[in-house]
Jmol script that loads the backbone (N, CA, C; Angstrom):
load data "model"
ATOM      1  N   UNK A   1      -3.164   1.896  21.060  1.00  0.00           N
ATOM      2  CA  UNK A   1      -1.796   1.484  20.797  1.00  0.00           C
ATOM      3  C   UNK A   1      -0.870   2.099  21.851  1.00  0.00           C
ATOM      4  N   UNK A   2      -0.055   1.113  21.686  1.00  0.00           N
ATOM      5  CA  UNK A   2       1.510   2.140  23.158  1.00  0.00           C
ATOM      6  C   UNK A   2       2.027   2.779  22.977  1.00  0.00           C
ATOM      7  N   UNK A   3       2.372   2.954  21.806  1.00  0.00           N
ATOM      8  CA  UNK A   3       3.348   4.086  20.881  1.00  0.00           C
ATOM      9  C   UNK A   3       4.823   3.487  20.452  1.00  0.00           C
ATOM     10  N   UNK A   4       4.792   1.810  20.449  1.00  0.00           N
ATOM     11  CA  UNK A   4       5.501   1.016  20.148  1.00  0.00           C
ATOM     12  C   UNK A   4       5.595   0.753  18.862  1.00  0.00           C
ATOM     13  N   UNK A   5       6.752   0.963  18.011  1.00  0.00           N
ATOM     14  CA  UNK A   5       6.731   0.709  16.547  1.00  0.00           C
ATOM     15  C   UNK A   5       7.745  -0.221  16.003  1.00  0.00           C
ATOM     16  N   UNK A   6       7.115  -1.128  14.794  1.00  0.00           N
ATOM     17  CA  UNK A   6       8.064  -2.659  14.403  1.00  0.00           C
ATOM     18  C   UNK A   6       8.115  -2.492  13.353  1.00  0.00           C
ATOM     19  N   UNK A   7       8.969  -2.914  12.602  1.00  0.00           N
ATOM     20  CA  UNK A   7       9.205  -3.315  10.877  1.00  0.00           C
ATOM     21  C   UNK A   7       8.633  -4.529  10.930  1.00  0.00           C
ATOM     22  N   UNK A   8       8.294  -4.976   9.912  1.00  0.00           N
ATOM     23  CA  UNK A   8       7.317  -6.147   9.129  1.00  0.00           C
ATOM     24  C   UNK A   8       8.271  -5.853   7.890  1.00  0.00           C
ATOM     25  N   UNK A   9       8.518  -7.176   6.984  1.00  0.00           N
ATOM     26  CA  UNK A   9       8.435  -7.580   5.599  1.00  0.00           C
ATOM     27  C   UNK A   9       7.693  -7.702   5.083  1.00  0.00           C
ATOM     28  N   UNK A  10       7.051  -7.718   4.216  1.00  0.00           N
ATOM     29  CA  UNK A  10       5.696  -8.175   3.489  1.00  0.00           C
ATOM     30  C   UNK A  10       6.468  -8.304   2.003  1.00  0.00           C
ATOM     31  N   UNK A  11       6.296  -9.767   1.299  1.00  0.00           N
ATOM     32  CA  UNK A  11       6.856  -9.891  -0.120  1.00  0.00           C
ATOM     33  C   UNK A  11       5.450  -9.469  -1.285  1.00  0.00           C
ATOM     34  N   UNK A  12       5.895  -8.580  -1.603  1.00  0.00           N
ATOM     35  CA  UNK A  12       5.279  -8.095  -3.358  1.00  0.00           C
ATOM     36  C   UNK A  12       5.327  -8.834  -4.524  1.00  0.00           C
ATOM     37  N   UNK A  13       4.604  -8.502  -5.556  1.00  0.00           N
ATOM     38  CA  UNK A  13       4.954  -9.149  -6.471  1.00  0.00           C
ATOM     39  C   UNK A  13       5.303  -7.532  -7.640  1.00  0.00           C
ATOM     40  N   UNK A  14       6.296  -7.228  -8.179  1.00  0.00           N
ATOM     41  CA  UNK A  14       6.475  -6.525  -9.397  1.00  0.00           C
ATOM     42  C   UNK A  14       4.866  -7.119 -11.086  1.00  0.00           C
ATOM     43  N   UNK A  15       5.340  -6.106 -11.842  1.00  0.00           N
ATOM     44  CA  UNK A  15       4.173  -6.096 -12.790  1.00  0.00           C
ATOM     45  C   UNK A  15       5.193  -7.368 -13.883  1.00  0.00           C
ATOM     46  N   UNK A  16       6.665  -7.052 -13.682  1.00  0.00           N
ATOM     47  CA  UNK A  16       6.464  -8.718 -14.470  1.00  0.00           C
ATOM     48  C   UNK A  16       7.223  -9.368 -13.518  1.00  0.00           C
ATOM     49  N   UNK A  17       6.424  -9.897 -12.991  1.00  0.00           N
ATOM     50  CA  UNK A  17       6.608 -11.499 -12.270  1.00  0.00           C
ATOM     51  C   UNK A  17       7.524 -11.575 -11.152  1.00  0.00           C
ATOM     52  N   UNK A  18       8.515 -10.573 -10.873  1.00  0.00           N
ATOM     53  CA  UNK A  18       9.429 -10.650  -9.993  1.00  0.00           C
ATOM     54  C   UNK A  18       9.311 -10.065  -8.701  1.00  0.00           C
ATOM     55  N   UNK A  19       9.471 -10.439  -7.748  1.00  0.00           N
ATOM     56  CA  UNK A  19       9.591 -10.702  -6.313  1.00  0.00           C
ATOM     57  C   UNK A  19      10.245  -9.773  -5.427  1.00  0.00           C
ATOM     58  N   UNK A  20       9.764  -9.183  -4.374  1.00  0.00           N
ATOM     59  CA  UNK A  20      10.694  -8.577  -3.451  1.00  0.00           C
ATOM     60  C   UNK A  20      10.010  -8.180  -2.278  1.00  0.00           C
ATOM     61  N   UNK A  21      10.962  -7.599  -0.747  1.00  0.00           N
ATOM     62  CA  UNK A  21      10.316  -7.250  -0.054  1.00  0.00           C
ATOM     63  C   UNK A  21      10.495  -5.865   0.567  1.00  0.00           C
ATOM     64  N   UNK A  22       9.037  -5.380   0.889  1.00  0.00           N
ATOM     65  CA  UNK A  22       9.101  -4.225   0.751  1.00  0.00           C
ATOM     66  C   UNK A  22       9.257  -3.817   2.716  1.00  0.00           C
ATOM     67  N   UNK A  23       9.808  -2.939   3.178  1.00  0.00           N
ATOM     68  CA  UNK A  23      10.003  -3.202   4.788  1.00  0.00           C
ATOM     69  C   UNK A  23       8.566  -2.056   5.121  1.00  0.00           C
ATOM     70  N   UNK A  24       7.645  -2.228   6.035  1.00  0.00           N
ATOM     71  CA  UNK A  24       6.838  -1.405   6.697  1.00  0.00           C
ATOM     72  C   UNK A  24       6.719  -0.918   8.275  1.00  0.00           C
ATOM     73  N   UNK A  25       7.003   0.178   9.161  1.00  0.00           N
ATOM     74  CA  UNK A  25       6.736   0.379  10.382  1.00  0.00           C
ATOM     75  C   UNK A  25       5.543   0.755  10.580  1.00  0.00           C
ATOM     76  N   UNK A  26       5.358  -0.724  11.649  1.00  0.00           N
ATOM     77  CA  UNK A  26       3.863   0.077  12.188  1.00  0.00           C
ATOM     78  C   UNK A  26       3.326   0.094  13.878  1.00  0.00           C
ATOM     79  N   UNK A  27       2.918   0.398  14.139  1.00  0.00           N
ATOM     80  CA  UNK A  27       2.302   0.681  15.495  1.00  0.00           C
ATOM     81  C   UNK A  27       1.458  -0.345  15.903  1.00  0.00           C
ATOM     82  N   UNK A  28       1.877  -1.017  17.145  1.00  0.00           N
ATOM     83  CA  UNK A  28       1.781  -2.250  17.745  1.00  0.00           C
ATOM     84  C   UNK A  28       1.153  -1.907  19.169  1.00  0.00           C
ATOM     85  N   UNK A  29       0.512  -2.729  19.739  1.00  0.00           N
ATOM     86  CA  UNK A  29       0.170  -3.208  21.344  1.00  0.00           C
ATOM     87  C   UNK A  29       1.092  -4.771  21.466  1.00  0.00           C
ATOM     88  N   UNK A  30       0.487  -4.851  22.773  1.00  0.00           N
ATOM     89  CA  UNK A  30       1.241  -6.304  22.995  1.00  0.00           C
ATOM     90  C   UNK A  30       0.210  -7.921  22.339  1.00  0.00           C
ATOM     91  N   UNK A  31      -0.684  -7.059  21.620  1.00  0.00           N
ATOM     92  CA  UNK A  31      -1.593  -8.562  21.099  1.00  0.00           C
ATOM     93  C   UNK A  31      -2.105  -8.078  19.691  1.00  0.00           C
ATOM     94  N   UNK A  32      -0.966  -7.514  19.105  1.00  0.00           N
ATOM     95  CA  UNK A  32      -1.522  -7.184  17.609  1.00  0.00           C
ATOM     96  C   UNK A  32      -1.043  -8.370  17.037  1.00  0.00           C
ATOM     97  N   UNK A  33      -1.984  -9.258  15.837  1.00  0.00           N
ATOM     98  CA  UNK A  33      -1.900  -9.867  15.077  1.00  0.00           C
ATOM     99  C   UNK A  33      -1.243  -9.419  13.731  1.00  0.00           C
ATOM    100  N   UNK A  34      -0.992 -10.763  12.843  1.00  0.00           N
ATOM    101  CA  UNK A  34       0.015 -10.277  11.723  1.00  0.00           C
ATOM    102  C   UNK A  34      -1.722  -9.949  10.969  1.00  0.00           C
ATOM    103  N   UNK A  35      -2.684 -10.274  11.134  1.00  0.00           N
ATOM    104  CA  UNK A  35      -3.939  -9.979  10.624  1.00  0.00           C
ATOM    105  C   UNK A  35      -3.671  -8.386  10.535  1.00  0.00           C
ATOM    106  N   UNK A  36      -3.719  -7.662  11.832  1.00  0.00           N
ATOM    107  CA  UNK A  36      -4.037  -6.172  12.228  1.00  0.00           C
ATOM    108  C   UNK A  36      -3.059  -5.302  11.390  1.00  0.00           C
ATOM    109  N   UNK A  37      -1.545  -6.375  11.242  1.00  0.00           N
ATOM    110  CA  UNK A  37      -0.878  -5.519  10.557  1.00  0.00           C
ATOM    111  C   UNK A  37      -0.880  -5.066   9.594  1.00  0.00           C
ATOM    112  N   UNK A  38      -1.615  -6.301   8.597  1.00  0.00           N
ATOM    113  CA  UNK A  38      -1.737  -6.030   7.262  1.00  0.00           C
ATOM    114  C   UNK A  38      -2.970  -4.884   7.665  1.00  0.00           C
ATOM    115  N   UNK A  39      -3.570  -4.944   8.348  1.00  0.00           N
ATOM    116  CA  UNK A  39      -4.908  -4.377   8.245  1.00  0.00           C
ATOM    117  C   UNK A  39      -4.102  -2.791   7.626  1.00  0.00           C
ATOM    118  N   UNK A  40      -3.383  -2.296   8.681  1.00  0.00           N
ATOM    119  CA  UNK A  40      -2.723  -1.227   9.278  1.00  0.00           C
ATOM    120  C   UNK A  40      -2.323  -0.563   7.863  1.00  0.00           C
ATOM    121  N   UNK A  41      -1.155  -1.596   7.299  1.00  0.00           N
ATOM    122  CA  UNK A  41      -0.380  -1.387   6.182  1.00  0.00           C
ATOM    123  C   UNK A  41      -1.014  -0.862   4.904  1.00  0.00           C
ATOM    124  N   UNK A  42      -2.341  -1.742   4.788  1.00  0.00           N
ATOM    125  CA  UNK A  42      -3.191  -1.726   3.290  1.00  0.00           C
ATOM    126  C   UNK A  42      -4.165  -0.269   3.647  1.00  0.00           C
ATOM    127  N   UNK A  43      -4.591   0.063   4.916  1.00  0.00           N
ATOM    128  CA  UNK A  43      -5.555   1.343   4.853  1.00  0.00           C
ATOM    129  C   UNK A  43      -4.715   2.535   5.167  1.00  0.00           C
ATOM    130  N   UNK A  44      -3.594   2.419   5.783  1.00  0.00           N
ATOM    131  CA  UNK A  44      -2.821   3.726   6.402  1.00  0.00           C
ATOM    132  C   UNK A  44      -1.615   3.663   5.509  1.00  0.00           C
ATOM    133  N   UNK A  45      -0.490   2.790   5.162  1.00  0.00           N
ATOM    134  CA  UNK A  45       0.457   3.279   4.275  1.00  0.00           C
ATOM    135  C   UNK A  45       0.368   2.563   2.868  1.00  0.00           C
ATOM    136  N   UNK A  46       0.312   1.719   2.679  1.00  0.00           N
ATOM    137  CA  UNK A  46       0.188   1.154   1.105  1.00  0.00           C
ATOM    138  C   UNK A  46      -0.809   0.176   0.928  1.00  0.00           C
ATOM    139  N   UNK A  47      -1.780   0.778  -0.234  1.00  0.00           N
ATOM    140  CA  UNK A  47      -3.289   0.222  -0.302  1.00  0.00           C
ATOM    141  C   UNK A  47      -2.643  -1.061  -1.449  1.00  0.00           C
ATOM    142  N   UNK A  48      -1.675  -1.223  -1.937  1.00  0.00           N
ATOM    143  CA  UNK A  48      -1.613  -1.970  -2.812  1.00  0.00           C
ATOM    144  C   UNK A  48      -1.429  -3.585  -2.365  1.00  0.00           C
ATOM    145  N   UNK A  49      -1.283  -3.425  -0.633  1.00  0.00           N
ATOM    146  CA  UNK A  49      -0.755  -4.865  -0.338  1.00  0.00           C
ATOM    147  C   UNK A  49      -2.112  -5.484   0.019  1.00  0.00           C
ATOM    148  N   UNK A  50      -2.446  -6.619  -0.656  1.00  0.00           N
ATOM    149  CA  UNK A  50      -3.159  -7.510  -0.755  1.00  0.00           C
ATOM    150  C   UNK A  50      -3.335  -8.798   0.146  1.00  0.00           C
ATOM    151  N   UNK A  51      -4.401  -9.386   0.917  1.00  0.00           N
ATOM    152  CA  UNK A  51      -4.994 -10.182   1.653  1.00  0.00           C
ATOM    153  C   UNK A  51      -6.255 -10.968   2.036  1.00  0.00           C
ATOM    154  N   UNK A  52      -6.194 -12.175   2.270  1.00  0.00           N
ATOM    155  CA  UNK A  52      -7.582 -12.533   2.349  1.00  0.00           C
ATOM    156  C   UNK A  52      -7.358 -12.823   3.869  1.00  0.00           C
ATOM    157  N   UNK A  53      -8.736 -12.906   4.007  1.00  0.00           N
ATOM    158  CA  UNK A  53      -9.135 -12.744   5.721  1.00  0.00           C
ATOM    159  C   UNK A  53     -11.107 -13.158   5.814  1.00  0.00           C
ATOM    160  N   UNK A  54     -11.350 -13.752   6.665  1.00  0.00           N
ATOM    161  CA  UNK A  54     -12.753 -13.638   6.622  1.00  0.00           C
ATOM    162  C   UNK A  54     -13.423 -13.876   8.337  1.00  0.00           C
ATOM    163  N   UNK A  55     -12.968 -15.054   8.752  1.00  0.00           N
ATOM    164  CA  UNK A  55     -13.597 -15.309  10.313  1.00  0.00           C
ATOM    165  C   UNK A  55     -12.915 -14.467  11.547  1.00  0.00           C
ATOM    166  N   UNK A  56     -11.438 -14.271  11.227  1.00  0.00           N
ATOM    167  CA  UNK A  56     -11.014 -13.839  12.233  1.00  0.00           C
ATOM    168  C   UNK A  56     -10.669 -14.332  13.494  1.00  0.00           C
ATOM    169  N   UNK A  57     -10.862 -15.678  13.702  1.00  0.00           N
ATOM    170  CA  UNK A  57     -11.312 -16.668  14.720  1.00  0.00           C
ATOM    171  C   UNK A  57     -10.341 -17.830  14.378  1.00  0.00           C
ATOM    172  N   UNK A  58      -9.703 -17.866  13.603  1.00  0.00           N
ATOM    173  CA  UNK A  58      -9.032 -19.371  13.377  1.00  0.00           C
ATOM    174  C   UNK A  58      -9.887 -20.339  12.822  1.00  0.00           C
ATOM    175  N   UNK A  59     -10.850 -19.785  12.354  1.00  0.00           N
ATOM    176  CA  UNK A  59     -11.243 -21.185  11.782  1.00  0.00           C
ATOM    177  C   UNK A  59     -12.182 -21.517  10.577  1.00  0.00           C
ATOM    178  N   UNK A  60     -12.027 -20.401   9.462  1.00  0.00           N
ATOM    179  CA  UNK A  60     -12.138 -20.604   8.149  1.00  0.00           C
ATOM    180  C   UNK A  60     -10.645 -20.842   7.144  1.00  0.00           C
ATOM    181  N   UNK A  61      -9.448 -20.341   7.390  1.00  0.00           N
ATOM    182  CA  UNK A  61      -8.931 -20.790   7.361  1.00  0.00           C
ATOM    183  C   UNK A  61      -7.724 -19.414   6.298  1.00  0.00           C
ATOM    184  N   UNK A  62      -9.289 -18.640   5.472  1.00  0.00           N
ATOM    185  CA  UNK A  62      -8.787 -17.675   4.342  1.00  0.00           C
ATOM    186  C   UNK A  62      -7.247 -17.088   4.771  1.00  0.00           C
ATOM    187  N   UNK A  63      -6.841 -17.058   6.125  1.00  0.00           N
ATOM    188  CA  UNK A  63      -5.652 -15.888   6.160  1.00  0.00           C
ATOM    189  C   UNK A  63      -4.652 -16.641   6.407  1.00  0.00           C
ATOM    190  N   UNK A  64      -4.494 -17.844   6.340  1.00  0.00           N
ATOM    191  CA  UNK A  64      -3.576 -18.479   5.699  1.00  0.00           C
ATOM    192  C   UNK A  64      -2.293 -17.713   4.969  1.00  0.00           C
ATOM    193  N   UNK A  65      -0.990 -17.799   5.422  1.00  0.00           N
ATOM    194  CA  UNK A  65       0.157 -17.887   4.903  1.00  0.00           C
ATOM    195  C   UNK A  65       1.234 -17.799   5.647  1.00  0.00           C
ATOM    196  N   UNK A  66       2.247 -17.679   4.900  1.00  0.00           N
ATOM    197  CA  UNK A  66       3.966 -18.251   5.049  1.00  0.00           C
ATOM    198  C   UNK A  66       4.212 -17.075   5.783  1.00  0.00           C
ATOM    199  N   UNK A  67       4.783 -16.991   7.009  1.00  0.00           N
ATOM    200  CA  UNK A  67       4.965 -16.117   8.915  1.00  0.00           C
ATOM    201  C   UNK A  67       6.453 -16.765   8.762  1.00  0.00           C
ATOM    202  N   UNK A  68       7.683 -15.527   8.526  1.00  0.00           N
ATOM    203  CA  UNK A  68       8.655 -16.289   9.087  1.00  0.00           C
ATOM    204  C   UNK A  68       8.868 -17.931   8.564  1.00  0.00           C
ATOM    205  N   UNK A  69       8.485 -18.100   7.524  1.00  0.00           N
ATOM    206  CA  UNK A  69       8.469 -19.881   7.153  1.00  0.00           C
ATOM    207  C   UNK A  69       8.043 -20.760   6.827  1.00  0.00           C
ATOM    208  N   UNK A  70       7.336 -20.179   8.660  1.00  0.00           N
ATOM    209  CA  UNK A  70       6.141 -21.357   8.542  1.00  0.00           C
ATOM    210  C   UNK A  70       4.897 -21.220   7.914  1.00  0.00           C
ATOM    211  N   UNK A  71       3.980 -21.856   8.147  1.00  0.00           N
ATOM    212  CA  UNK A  71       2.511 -21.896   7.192  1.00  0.00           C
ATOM    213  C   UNK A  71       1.577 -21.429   8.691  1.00  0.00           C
ATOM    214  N   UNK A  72       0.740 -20.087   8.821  1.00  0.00           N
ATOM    215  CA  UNK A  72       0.570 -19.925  10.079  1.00  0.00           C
ATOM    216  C   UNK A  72      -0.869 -19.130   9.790  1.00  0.00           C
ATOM    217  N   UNK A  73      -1.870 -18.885  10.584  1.00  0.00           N
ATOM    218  CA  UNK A  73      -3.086 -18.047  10.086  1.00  0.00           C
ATOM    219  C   UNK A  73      -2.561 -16.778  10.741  1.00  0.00           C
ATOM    220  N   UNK A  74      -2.824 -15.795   9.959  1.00  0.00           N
ATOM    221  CA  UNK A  74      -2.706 -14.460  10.005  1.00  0.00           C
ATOM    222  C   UNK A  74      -3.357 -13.914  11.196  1.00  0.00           C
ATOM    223  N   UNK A  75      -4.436 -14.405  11.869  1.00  0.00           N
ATOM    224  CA  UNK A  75      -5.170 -14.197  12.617  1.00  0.00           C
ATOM    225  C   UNK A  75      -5.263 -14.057  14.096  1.00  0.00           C
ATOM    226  N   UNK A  76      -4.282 -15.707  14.195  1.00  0.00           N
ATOM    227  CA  UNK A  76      -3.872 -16.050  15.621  1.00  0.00           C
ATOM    228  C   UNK A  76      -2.428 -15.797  15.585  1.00  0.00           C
ATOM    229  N   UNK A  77      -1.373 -15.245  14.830  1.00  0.00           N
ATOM    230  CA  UNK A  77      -0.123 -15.262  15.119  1.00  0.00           C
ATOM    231  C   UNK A  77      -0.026 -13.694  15.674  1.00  0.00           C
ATOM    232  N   UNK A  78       0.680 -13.198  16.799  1.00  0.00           N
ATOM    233  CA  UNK A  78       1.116 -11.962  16.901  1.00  0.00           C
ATOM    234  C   UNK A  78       2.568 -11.695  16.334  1.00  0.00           C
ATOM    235  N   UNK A  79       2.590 -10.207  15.785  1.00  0.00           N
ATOM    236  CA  UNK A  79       2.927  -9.881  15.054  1.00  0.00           C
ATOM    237  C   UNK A  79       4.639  -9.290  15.687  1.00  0.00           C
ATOM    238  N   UNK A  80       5.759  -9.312  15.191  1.00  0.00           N
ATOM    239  CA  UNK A  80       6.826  -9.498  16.245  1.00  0.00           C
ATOM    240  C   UNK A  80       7.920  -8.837  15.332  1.00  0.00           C
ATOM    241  N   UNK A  81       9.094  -7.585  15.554  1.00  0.00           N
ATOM    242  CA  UNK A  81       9.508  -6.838  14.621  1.00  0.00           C
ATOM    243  C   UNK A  81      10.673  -7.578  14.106  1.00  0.00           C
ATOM    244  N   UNK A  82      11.067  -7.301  12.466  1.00  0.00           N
ATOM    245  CA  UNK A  82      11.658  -8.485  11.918  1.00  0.00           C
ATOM    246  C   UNK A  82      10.835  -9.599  10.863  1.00  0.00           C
ATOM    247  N   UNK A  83       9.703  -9.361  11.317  1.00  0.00           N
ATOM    248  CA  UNK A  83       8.695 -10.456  10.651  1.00  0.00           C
ATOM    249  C   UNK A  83       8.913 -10.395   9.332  1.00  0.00           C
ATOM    250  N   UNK A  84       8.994 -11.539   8.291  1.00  0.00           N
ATOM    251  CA  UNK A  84       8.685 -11.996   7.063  1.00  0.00           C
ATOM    252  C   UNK A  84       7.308 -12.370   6.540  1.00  0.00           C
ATOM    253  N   UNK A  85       6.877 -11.970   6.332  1.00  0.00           N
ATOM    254  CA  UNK A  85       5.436 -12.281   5.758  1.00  0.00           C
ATOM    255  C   UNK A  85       5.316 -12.719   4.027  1.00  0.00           C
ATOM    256  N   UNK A  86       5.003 -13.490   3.980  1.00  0.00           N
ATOM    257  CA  UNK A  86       4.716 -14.047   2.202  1.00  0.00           C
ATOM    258  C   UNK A  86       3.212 -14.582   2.340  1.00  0.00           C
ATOM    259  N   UNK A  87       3.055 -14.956   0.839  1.00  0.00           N
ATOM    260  CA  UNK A  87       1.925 -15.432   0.179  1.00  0.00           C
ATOM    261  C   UNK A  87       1.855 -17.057   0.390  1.00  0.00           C
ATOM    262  N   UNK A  88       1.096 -17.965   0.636  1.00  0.00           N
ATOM    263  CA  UNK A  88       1.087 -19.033   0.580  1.00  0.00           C
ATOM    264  C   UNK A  88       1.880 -19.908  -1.159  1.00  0.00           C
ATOM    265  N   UNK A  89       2.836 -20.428  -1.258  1.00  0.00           N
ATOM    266  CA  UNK A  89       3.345 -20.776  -2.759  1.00  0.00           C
ATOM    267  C   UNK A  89       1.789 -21.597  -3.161  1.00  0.00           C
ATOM    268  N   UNK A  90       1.767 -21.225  -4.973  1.00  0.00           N
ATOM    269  CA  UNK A  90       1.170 -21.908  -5.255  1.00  0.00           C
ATOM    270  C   UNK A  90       0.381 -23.318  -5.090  1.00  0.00           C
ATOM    271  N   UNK A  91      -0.543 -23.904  -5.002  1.00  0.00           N
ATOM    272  CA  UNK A  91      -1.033 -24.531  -5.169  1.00  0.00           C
ATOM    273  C   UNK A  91      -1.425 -25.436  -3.670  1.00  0.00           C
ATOM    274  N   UNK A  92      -1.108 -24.549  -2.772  1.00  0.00           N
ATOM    275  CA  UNK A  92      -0.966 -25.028  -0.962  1.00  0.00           C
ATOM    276  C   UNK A  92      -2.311 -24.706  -0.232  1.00  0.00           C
TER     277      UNK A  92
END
end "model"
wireframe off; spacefill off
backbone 0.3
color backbone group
């Protein structure tokens, strides 16, 4: 790593039902994925944030979700400070 550090959003879910986002800094290169971040987030500061992931490659499809908006794989997007990160909405 460079010793370059970004905030990320990542949205939670509360124990009843309600929504929010929690802000995380983490330590970046110039080709970290929003994949690496979560990686980062769930083993080094909060084990509670949750993800699926499997090929790594773009092309199973598991890391799937909502980047800033859009609908984007976790995998191939790099990761950029400011970022919004959510869950794919139901049933997508």
């Amino acid at each position: 790593m460079s010793g370059k550090e970004i905030t990320v959003e990542i949205r939670s879910c509360g124990e009843n039902g309600t929504t929010s986002y929690r802000q995380y800094t983490i330590p970046i290169d110039g080709e970290t994925s929003v994949l690496n971040a979560l990686e980062y987030v769930h083993g080094h500061v909060d084990p509670t944030v949750s993800y699926r992931s499997s090929c790594r490659r773009g092309v199973c499809g598991a890391c799937l979700m909502t980047i800033n908006a859009e609908k984007r794989l976790a995998c191939e997007t790099v990761v950029v400070d400011g970022m919004k990160i959510d869950p794919l909405a139901g049933g997508e």
